[in-house]
C-alpha positions as CSV (number, residue, x, y, z in Angstrom):
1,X,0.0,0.0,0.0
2,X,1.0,3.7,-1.0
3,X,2.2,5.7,2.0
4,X,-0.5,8.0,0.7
5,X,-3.4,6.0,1.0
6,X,-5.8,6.4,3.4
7,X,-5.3,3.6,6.5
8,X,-7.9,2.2,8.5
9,X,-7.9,4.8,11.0
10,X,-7.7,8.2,8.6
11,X,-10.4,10.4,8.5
12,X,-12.7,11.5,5.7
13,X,-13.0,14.6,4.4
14,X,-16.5,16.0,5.7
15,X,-18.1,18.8,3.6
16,X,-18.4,22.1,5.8
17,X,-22.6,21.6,4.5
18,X,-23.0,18.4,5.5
19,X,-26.2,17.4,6.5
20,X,-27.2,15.1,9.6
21,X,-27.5,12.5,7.2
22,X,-24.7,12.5,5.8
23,X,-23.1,12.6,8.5
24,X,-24.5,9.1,9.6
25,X,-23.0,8.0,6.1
26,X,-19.7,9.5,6.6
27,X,-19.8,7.1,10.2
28,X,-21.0,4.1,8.5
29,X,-18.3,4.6,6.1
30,X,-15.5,5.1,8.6
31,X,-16.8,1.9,10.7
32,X,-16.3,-0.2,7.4
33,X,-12.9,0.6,6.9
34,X,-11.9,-1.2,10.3
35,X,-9.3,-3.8,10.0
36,X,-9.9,-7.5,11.4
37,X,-8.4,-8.5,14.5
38,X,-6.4,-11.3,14.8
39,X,-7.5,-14.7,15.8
40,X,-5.3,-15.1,18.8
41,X,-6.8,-11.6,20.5
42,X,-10.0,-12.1,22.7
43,X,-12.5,-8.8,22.3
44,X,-14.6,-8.6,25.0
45,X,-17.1,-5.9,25.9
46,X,-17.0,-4.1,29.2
47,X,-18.1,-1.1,30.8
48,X,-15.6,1.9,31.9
49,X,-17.3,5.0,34.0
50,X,-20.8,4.1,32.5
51,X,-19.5,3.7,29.2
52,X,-19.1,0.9,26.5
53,X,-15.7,-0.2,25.8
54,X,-14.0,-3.3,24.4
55,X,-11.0,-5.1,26.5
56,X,-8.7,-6.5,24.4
57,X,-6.6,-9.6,25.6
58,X,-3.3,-11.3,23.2
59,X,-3.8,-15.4,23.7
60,X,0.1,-16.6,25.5
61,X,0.7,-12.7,26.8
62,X,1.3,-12.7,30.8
63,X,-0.3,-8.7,31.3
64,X,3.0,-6.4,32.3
65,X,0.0,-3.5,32.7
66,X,-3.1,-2.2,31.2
67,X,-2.8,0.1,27.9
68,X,-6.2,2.9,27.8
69,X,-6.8,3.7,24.7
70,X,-8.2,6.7,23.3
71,X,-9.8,6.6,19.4
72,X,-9.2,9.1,16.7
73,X,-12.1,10.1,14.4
74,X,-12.0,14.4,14.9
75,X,-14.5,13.6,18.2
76,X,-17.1,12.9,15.9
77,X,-16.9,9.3,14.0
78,X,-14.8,6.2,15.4
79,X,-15.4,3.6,18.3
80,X,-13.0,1.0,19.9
81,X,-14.0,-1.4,16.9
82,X,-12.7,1.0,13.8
83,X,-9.4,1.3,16.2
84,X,-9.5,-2.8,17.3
85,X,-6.6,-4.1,15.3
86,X,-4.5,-0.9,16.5
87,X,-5.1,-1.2,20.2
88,X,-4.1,-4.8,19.6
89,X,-1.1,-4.8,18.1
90,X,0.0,-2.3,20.8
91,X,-1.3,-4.6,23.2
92,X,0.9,-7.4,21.9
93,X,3.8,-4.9,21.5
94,X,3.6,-3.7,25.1
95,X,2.0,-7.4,26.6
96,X,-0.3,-5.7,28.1
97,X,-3.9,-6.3,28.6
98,X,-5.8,-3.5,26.4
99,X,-9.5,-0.9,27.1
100,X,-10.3,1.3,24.8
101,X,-13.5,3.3,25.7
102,X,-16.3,4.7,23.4
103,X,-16.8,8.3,24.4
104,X,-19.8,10.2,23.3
105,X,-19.6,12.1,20.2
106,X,-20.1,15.4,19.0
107,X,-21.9,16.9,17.9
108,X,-24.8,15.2,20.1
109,X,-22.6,15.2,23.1
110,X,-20.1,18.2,22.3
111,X,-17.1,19.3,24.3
112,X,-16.2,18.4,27.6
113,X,-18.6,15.1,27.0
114,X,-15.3,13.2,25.7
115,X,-13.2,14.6,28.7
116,X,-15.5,13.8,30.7
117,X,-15.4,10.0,29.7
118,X,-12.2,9.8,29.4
119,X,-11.6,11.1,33.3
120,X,-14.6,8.8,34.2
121,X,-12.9,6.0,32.6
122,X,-9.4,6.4,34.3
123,X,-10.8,6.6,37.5
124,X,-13.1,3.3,36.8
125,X,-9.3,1.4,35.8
126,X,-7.9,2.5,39.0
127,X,-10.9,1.6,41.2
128,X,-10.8,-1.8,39.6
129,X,-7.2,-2.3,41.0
130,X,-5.0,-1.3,38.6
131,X,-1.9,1.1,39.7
132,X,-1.4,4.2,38.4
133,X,2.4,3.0,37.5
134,X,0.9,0.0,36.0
135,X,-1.3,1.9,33.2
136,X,-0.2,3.9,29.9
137,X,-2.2,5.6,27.5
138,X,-2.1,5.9,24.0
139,X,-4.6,8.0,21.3
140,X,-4.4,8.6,17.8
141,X,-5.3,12.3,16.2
142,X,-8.2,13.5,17.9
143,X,-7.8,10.6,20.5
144,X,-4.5,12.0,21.2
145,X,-5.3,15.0,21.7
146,X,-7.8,13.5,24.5
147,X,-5.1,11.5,26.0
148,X,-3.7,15.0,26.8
149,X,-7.0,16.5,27.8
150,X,-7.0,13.3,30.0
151,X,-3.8,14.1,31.7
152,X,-4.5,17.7,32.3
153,X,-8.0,16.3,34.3
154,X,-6.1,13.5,36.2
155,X,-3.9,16.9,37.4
156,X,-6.8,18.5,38.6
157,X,-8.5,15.5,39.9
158,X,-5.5,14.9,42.1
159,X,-5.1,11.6,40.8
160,X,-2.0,10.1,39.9
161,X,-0.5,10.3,36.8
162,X,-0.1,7.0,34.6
163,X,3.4,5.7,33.7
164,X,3.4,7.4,30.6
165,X,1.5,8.2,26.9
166,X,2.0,7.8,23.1
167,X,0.1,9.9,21.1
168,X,0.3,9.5,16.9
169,X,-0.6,12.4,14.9
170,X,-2.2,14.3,18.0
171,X,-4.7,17.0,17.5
172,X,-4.3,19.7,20.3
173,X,-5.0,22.6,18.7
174,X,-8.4,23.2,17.6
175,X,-7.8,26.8,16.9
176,X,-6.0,25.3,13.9
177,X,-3.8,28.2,14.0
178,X,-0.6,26.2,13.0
179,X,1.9,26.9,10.6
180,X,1.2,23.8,8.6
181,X,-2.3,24.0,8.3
182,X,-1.4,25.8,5.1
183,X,2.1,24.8,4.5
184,X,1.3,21.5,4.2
185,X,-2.2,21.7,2.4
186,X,-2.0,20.2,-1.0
187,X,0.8,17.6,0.5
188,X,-1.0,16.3,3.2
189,X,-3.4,13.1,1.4
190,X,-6.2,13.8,4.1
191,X,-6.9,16.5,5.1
192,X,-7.3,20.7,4.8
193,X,-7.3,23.2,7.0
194,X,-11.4,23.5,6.1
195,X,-12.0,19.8,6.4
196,X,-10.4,20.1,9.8
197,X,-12.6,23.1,11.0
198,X,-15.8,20.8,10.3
199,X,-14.8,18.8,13.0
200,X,-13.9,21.1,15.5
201,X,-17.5,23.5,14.6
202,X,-19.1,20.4,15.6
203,X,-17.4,19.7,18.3
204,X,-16.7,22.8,19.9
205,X,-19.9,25.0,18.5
206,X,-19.4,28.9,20.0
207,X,-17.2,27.4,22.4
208,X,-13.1,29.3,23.3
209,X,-11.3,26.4,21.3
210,X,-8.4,28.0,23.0
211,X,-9.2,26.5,26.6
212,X,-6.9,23.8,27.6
213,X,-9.1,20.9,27.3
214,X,-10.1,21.6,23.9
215,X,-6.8,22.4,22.8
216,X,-4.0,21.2,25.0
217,X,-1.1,22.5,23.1
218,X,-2.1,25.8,24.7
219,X,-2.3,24.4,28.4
220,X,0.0,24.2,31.2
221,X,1.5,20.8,31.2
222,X,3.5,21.0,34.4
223,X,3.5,16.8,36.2
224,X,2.5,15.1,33.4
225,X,4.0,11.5,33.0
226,X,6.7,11.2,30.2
227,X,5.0,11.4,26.7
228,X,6.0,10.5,23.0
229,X,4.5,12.2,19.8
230,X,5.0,10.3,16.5
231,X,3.9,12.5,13.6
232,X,4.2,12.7,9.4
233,X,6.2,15.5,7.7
234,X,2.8,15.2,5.4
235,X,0.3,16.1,7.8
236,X,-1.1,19.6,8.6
237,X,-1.2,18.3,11.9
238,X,3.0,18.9,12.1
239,X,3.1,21.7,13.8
240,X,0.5,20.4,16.8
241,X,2.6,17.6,17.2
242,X,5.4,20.0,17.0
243,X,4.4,23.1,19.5
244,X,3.0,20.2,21.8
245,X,6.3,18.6,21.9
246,X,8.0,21.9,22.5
247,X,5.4,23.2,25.4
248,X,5.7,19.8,27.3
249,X,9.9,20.5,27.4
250,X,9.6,23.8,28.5
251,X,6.9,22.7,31.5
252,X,9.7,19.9,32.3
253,X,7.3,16.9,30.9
254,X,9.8,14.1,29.9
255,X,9.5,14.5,25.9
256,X,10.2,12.1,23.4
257,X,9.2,14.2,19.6
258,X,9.4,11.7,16.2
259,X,8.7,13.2,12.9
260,X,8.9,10.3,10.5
261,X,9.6,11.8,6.7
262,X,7.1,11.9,4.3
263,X,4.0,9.8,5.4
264,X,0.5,11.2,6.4
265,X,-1.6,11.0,9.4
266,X,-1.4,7.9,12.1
267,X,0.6,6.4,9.5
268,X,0.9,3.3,12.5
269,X,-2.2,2.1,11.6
270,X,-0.9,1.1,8.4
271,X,1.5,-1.8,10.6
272,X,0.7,-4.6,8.0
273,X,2.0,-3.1,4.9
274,X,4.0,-0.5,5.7
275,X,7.4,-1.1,7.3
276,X,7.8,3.0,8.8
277,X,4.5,2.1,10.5
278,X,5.8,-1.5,12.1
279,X,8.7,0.1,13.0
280,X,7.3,3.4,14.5
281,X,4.7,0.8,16.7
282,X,7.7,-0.8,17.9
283,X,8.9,2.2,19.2
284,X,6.2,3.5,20.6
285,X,5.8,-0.2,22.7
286,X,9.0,0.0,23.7
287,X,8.3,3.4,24.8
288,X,5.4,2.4,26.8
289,X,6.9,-0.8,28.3
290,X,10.0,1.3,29.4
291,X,8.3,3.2,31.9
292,X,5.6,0.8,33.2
293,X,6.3,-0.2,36.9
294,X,9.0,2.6,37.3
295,X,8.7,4.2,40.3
296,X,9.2,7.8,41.8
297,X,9.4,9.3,38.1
């Protein structure tokens, strides 16, 4: 497969006049493009802080931890099955045992819905036993961005942070004010800095797309856990990934940046066919398994 094809978990283009109805399409759509999990992985549907989620488990694999993860689709399409076979192979990769959650979508449940689920469903791993030293979290795009909208709520919650995060082709700035949201139009396969708004008008409505929970690349990031942020030199999403990198640093987050030359967004998901993708999964597992169990960070 082309680098520039679209994966599994890349968005659609949404038309900034698109009707209810098609919006149900443009979900239907994206649910069909989900990739089949492999034989060996049991899916089994749980409940997380009141909401659906699947628990992913890899046949032969002794858990070293629990792996949340957080699904891309611009807070509007996606669920834990169109992100199945990428939770799983980072559940193999890390050997740990995988949730991902379904949070409400806009635009029937707009921003902080998502947040909210999110910080409902941390709280729900750690009440079931799990240590907070014992968890990582990962999120792709829009899911990454929640992964750091998740962090920053743990902060205020006064719960402890989780051993670390990966987050692929994050989007944490819904103001989409970055550089690349035109220096990379016409390069980037995906998306535009107008397909992009689409999403974020129907997540975000009237709302300040500036506040921290919307946008975190504009947020104080001071005690978050060590975090990595793989991105393409072919997204417009470069310079989120970028600034976010650069803001954690300068708050003293421990900061591990990858740009990985010329593919297009979460590239990762494309693990099958596309050897950047394996390897860039292999790193972020070993990132992930590097700081699980570590104590006194």
């Amino acid at each position: 497969m082309s680098q520039q094809q679209q994966g599994a978990g890349a968005l659609p283009n949404l038309a900034p006049d698109s009707p209810d109805e098609s919006l149900a399409g443009q979900r239907a759509d994206f649910a069909r493009q989900q990739a089949a999990v492999p034989d060996d992985v049991t899916v089994r549907e749980r409940t997380l802080g009141a909401r659906p989620a699947l628990e992913l488990r890899v046949a032969g694999t002794a858990s070293a931890g629990t792996l949340l993860f957080l699904h891309g689709g611009g807070y509007v399409l996606g669920s834990p099955r169109t992100h199945a076979a990428l939770t799983a192979t980072l559940a193999r990769r890390t050997g740990t045992t995988a949730v991902s959650l379904d949070y409400r979508l806009a635009p029937e449940h707009p921003f902080p819905a998502p947040v909210e689920d999110a910080l409902a469903a941390y709280r729900a791993v750690l009440d079931s036993g799990v240590k907070a030293e014992d968890l990582v979290l990962a999120g792709d795009s829009a899911g990454g961005g929640l992964v750091l909208a998740t962090l920053l709520s743990v902060r205020e919650a006064g719960l402890p942070q989780p051993a670390a995060a990966a987050v692929f082709s994050p989007w944490v700035d819904l103001t989409l004010s970055g550089a690349s949201m035109r220096g990379k139009e016409g390069i980037d396969p995906i998306f535009t800095k107008d397909s992009l708004r689409v999403f974020a008008d129907r997540y975000l409505g009237d709302g300040d797309r500036s506040v921290g929970l919307a946008s975190p690349v504009f947020a104080d990031l001071h005690g978050l856990p060590p975090l990595l942020v793989q991105v393409g030199s072919h997204e417009v999403l470069l310079d989120d990934a970028v600034r976010l990198a650069a803001r954690a640093g300068a708050d003293d987050v421990n900061v591990t940046l990858e740009i990985w030359a010329e593919l297009s967004h979460v590239f990762q998901d494309r693990f099958e066919t596309l050897k950047e993708a394996d390897r860039a999964l292999d790193r972020a597992a070993r990132f992930l398994t590097d700081h699980l169990g570590a104590n006194g960070r």
